[in-house]
C-alpha positions in Angstrom: 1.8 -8.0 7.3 -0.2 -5.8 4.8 0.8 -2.0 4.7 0.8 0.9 2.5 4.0 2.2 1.2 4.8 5.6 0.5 7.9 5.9 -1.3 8.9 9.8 -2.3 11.3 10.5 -4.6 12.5 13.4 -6.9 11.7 12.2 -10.1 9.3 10.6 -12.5 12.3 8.2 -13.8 13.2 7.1 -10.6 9.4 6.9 -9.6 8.7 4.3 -12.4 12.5 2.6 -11.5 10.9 2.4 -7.4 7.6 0.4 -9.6 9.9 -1.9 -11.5 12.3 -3.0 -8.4 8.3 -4.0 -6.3 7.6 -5.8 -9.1 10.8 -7.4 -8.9 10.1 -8.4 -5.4 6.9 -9.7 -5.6 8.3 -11.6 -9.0 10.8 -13.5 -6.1 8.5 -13.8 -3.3 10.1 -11.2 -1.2 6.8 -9.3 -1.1 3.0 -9.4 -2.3 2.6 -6.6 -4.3 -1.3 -5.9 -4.3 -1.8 -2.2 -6.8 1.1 0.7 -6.7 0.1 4.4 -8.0 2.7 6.8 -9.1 1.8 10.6 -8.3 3.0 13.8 -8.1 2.7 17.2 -6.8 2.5 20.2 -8.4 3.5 24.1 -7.6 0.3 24.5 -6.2 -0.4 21.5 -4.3 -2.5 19.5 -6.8 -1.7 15.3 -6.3 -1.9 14.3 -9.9 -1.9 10.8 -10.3 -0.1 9.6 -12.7 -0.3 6.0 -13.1 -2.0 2.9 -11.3 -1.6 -1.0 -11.7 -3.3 -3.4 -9.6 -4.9 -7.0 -11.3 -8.1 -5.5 -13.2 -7.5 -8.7 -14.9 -8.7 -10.7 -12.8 -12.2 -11.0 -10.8 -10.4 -9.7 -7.4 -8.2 -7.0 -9.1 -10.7 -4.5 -8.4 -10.5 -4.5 -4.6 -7.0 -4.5 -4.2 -6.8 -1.4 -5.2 -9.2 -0.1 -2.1 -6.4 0.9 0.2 -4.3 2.9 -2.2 -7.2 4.5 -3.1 -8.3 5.5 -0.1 -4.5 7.5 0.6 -5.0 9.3 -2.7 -8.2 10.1 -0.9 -6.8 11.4 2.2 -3.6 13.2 0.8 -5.1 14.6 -2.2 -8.2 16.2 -0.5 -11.5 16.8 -2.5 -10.1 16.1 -5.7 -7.8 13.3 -4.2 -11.2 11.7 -3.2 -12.5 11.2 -6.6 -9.3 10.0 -8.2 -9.0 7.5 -5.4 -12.5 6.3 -5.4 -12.0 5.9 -9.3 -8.6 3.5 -8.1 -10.5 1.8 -5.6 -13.1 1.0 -8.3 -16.6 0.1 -7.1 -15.8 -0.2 -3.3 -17.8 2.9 -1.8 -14.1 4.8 -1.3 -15.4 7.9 -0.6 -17.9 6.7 2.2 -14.9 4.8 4.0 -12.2 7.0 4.3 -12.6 7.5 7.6 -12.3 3.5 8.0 -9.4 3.4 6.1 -7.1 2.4 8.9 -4.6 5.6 8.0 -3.5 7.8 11.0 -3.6 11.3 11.0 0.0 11.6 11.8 1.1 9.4 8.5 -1.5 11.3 6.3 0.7 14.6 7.5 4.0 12.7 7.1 3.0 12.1 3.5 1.5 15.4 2.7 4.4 17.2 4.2 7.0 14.8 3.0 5.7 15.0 -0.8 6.8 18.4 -1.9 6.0 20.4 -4.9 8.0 18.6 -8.2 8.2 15.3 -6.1 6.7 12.2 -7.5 5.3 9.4 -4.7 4.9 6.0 -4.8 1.9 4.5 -3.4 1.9 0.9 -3.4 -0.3 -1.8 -1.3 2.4 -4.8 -0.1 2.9 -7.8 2.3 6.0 -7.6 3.6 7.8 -9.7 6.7 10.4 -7.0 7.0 11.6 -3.8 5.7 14.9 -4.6 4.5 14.0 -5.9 1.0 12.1 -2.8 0.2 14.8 -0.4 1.8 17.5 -2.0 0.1 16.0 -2.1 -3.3 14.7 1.7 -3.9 17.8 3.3 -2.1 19.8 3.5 -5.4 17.2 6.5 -5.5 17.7 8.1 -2.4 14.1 7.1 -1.4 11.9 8.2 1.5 10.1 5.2 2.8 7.0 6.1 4.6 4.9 2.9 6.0 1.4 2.8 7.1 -0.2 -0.5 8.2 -4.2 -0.2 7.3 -6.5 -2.8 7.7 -5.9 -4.2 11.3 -5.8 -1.0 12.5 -9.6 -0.6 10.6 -10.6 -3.7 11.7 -10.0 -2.3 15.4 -11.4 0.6 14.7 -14.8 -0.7 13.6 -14.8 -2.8 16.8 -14.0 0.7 18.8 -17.3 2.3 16.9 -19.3 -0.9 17.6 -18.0 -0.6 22.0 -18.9 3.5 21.4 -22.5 2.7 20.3 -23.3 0.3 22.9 -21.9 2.7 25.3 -23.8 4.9 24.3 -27.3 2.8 24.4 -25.9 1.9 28.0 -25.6 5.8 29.2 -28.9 6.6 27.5 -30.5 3.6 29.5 -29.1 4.5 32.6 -30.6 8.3 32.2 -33.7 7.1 32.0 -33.7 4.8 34.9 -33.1 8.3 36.9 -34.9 10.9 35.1 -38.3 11.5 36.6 -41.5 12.4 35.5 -41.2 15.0 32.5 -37.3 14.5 32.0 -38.1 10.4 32.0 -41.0 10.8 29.3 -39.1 12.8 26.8 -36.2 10.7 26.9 -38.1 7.0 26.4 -39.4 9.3 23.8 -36.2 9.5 22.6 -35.3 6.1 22.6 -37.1 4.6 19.4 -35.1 7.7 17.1 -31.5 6.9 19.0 -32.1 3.1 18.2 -32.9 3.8 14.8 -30.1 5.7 14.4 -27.7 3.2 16.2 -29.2 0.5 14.0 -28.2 2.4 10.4 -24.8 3.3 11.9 -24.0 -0.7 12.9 -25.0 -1.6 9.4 -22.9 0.5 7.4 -19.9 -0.8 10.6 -21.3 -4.3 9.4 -20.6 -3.3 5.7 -17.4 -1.8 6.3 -16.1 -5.0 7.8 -17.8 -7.3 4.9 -15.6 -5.1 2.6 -12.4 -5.6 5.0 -13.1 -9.5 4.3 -13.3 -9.2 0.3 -10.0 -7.2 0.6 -8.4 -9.8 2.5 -9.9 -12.9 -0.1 -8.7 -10.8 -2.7 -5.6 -10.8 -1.4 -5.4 -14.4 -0.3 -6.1 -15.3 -4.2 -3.7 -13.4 -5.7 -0.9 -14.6 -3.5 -2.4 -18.1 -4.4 -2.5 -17.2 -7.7 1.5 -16.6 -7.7 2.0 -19.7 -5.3 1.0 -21.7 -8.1 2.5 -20.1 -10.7 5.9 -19.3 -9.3 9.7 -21.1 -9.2 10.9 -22.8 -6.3 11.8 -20.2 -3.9 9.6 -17.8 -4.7 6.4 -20.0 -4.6 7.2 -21.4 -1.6 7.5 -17.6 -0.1 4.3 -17.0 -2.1 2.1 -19.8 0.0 3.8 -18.9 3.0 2.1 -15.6 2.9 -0.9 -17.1 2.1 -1.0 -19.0 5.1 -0.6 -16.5 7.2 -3.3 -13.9 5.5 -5.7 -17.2 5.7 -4.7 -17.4 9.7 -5.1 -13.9 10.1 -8.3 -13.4 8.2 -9.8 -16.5 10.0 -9.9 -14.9 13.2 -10.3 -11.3 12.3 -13.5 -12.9 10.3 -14.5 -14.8 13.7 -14.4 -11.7 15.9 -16.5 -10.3 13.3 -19.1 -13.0 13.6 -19.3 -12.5 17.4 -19.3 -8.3 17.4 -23.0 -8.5 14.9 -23.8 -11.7 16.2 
């Protein structure tokens, strides 16, 4: 399953030891390591971000770095929203935080949980289980903070899509009782609400498109491994892949029938 990892610790060295041991897991297959960020805090609050990796290299590097991006965005505040929208490259971060698919109560955890001096990080995985990852960054007396994002977007642009037909359906069903005066200024209304309701479906409809390249992007690069890895490890590789491809498949048809 995809999730964001928040991994706090109380140093820089162990910070960039935390990068090392996900790169040594996505090396064997154990996870798919997408981007990571290291960042810190300092005395007066400002998240500095120190370092980010995710595949630039490659044609669908850029998007994997959407979600971690967006956090940066969330626990950094205003200024966090530009250095994530500059890690999430040329996605339209900033317009899409609030379809990032991260709770309110894991943004606090992380703000609350990343103190001043600390050094968090932020890194955009598959993993099957926690284990791997809880095993390999305790030698640093980690704090493992786990979010997952984009089926939790996914639903919540389908919740937006239900709210705006509900919405048409209440306004329809004022009219059909209003009389005289009260019934002319709402059919009045109507041609501005469905204008309105038309824009703000669109940009639901772009939001989702954007979920999909995220998920192809993510599809390829485990691919990419599958077929360059050993054994073990590529075999763990494609069996991720299979089930992203599964997973994106339907999330891609339920799409199709919500903007049919």
């Amino acid at each position: 399953m995809d999730k964001e990892l928040v991994i706090i610790v109380s140093t820089e060295h162990a910070a960039y030891e935390v990068v090392k041991a996900l790169n040594a897991l996505d090396t064997e297959g154990s996870i798919e390591l997408y981007s990571s960020s290291v960042v810190t805090k300092d005395a007066d609050g400002a998240v500095t971000v120190k370092d980010t990796r995710h595949l630039h290299a490659v044609p669908w590097g850029t998007v994997l770095g959407m979600s971690t991006g967006a956090l940066i965005g969330l626990v950094g505040g205003p200024v966090g929203v530009a250095m994530g929208a500059a890690i999430g490259g040329s996605v339209g971060l900033t317009g899409d935080l609030a379809y990032s698919g991260f709770t309110g109560d894991f943004v606090y955890d992380v703000v609350s949980g990343l103190q001043p001096g600390n050094y968090a990080v932020c890194a955009s995985v598959w993993e099957d289980w926690t284990m791997p990852v809880d095993v390999a960054v305790a030698p640093w007396s980690a704090s493992v903070m786990r979010q997952s994002t984009e089926e939790a977007a996914a639903n919540q642009i389908r919740a937006d899509d239900q709210a705006l037909k509900d919405e048409w359906a209440h306004f329809e069903a004022e009219v059909a009782q209003a009389k005289s005066d009260a019934k002319a200024k709402l059919e009045a209304q109507r041609a501005a609400l469905h204008a309105k309701q038309t824009a703000q479906r669109e940009r639901l409809r772009a939001r989702a498109t954007k979920l999909q390249d995220a998920w192809a992007a993510k599809l390829s690069s485990m691919e990419h491994k599958a077929a360059a890895g050993k054994a073990e490890a590529k075999a763990r590789h494609q069996q991720h892949a299979d089930k992203l491809a599964r997973f994106s498949a339907a999330q891609k048809q339920a799409f199709r029938d919500l903007f049919a």
